[in-house]
C-alpha positions as CSV (number, residue, x, y, z in Angstrom):
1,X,31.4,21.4,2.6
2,X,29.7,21.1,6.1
3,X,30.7,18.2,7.8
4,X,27.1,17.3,8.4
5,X,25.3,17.8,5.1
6,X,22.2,15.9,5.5
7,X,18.6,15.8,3.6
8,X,15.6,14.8,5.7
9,X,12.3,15.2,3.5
10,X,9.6,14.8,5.8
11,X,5.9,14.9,5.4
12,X,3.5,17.4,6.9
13,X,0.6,15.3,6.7
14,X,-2.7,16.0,5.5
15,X,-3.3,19.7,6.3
16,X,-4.8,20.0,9.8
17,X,-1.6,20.6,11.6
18,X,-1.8,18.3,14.9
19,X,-1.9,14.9,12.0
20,X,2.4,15.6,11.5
21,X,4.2,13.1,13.4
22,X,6.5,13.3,16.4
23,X,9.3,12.3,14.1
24,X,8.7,15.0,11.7
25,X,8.6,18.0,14.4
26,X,11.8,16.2,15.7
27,X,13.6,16.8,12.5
28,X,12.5,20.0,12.0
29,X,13.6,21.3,15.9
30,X,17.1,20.2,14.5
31,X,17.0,21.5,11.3
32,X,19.3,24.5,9.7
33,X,16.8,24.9,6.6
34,X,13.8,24.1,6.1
35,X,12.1,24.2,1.9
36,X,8.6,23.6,2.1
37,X,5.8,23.4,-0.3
38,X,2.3,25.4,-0.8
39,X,0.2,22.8,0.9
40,X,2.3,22.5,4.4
41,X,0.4,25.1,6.9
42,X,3.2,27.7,7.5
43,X,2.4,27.5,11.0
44,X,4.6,24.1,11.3
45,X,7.6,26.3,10.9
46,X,7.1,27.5,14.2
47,X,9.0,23.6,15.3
48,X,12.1,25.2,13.4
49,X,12.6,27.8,15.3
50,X,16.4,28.5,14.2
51,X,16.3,27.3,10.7
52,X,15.7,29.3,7.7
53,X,12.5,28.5,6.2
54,X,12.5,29.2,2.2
55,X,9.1,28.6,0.6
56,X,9.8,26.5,-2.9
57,X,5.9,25.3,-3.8
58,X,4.0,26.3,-6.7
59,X,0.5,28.1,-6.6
60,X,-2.1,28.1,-9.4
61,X,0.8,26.7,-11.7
62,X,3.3,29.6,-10.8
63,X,6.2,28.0,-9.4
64,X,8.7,29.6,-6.7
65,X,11.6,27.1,-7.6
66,X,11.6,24.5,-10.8
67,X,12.5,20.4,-9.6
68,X,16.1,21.0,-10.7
69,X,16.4,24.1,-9.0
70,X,15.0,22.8,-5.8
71,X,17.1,19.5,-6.3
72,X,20.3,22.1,-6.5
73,X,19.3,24.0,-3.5
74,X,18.9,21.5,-1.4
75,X,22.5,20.8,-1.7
76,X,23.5,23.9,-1.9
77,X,22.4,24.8,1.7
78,X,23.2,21.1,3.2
79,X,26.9,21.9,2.2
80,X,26.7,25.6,3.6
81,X,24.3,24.7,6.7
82,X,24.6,20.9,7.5
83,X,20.8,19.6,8.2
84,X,18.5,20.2,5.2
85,X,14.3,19.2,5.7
86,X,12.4,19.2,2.8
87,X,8.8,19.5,3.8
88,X,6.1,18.3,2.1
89,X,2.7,17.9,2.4
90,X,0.8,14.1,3.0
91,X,3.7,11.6,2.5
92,X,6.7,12.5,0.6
93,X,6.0,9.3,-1.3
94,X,2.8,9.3,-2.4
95,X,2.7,11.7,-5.8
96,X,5.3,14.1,-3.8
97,X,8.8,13.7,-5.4
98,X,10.5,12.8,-2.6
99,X,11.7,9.8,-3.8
100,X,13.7,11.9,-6.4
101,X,14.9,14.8,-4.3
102,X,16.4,12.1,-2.0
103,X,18.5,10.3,-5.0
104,X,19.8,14.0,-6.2
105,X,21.1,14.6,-2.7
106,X,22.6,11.3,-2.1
107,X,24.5,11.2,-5.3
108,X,25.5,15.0,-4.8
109,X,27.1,13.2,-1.2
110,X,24.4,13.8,1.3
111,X,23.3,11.7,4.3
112,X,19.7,11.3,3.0
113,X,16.6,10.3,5.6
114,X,12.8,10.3,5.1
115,X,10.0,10.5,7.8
116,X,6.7,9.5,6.3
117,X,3.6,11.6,6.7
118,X,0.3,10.6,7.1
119,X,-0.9,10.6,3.4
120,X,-4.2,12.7,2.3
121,X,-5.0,9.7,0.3
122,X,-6.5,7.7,3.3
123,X,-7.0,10.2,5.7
124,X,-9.1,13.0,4.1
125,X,-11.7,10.6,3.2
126,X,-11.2,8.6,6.7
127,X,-11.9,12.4,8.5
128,X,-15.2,12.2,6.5
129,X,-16.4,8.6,7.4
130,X,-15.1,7.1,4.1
131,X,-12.7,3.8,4.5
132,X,-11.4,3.0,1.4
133,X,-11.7,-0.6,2.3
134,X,-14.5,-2.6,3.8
135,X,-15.7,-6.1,4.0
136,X,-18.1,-6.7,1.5
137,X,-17.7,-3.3,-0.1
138,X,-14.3,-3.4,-1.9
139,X,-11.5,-5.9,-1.6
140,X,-8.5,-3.5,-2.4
141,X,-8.3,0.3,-3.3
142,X,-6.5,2.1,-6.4
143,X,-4.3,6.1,-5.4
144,X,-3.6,7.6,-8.7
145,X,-2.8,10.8,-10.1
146,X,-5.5,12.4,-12.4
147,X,-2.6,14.4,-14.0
148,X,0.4,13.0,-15.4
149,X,3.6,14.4,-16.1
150,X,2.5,14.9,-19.6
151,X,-0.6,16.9,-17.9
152,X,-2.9,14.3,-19.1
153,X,-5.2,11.8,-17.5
154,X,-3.2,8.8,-16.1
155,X,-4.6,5.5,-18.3
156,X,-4.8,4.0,-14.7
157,X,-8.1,5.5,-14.4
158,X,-9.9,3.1,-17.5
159,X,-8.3,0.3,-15.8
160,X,-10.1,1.0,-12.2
161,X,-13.3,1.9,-13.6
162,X,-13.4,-1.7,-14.8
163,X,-12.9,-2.9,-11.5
164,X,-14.8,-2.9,-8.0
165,X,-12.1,-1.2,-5.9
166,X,-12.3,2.1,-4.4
167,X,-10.5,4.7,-6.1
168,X,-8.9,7.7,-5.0
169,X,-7.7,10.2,-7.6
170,X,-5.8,12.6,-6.3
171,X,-4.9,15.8,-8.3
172,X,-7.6,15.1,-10.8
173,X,-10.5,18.3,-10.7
174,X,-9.1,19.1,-14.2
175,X,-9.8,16.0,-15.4
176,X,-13.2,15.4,-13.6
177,X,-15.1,15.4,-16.8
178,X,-12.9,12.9,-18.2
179,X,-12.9,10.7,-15.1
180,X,-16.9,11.0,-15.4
181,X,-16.8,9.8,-19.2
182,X,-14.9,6.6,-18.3
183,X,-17.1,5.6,-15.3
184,X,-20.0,6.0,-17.3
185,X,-18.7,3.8,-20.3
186,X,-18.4,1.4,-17.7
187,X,-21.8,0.9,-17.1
188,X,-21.3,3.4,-13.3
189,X,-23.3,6.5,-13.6
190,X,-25.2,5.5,-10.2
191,X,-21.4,4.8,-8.8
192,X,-21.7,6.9,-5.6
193,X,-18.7,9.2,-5.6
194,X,-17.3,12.3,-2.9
195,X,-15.0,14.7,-3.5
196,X,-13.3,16.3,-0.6
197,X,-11.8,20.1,-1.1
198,X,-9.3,21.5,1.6
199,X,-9.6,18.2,3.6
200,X,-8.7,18.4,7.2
201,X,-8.8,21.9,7.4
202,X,-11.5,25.0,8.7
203,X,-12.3,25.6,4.9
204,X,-13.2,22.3,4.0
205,X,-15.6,21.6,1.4
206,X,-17.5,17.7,0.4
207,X,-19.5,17.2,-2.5
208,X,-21.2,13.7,-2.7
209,X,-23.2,12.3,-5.8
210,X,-23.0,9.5,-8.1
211,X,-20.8,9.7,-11.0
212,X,-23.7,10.9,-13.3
213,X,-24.4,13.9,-11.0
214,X,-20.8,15.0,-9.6
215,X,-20.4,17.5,-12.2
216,X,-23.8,19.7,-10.9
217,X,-22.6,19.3,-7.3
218,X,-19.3,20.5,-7.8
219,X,-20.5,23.2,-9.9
220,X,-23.5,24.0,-7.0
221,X,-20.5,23.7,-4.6
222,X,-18.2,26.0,-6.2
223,X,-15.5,22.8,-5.6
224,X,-11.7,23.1,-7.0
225,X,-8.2,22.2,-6.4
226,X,-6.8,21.2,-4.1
227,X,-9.4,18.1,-3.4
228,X,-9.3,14.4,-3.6
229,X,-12.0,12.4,-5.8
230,X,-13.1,8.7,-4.0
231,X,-15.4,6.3,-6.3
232,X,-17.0,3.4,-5.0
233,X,-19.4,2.2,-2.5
234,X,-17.1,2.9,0.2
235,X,-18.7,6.2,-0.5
236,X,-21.8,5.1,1.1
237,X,-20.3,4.8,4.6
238,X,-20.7,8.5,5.2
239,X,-24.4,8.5,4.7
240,X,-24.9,5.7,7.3
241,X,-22.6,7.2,9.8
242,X,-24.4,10.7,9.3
243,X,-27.8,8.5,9.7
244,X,-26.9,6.7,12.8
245,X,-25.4,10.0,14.3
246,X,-28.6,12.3,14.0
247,X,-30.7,8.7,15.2
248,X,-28.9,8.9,18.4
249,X,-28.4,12.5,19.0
250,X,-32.2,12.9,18.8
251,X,-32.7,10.0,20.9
């Protein structure tokens, strides 16, 4: 066993590759190996210049590595290497297993650290003038996962339609139509909603509507995964900021 087997799962942030922290390029200059996921821009590996990078993510539901595989070989190479990152896109956190990857390696006798990322969840609709709070808007916000581990709709989702927070759904396009359905039974078909493909980076796409029109806008758009789904009046934000923008700049 190396005598400094250590996991560091650190997040990438939200895509656009100058939002990763100091911290996290610090950790990766010092790394041995790095495992990193399908939504971390390659182009970070360039901070780990003398690690070996092994890509472990899953695209369009093909998977490189099952959880217990990666769990295993993140040991594996801690006890052959020493310093292990496990890179992950947003925050580790929030919907990104890190949590679980960190216990494996601890109880497998691992030095285990985390550097948080800046999470997708608040700044891919921040980039687009959407706050997910604001006085006399919304009083607190909902982050949930359209897709459980069951691959169903998380039953979070009735339970924020019935409230006036702003919700943020990440990893729910599948499930738009079902998202849609509950809002409306709620009485929220004129709910303005966005959804925000690719956000943060060259190839991003925004769709915004109300909750009775989303589905003709993604559609017009050609929207899909990966993208984030925000509903509320938060939403409205963008429109004003977009308003007062072209105001001045033809002033």
């Amino acid at each position: 066993m190396h005598k400094e087997a250590k996991l560091t799962v650190v997040g990438a942030g939200p895509g656009d590759l100058e939002l990763i922290t100091l911290k996290a390029v610090k950790a990766l200059e010092c790394s041995k190996v790095v495992l990193y996921d399908a939504l971390v821009d390659p182009r970070l590996l360039a901070y780990a210049p003398n690690a070996e990078h092994i890509f472990v993510g899953k695209r369009k539901g093909c998977y490189a590595y099952q959880q217990a595989q990666i769990n295993e070989l993140i040991v594996e190479m801690a006890h052959a290497h020493g310093h292990v990152v496990r890179l992950k896109g947003g925050d580790p956190f929030v919907f990104g297993r890190g949590a679980e990857e960190m216990a494996y390696a601890a109880e497998s006798g691992l030095s285990v650290a985390m550097v948080p990322g800046i999470s997708s969840c608040l700044s891919v609709p921040a980039t687009q003038s959407i706050p997910v709070t604001k006085r006399g808007a919304t009083e607190s916000f909902w982050v949930i996962t359209g897709t459980t581990k069951e691959h169903r709709l998380s039953s979070d989702v009735a339970l924020a339609a019935k409230s006036n927070a702003t919700i943020v759904i990440l990893m729910g396009m599948g499930k738009l139509s079902e998202i849609v359905s509950l809002f409306e039974k709620e009485g929220k078909s004129e709910t303005p909603i966005a959804i925000i493909q690719n956000g943060t980076l060259a190839n991003e796409k925004i769709g915004v509507a109300t909750i009775g029109t989303i589905e003709k806008e993604v559609a017009r758009k050609k929207m899909s995964n990966p993208a984030i789904i925000i509903i509320g009046e938060v939403v409205k934000h963008r429109q004003i900021m977009t308003q007062l923008e072209f105001k001045h700049a033809v002033i």
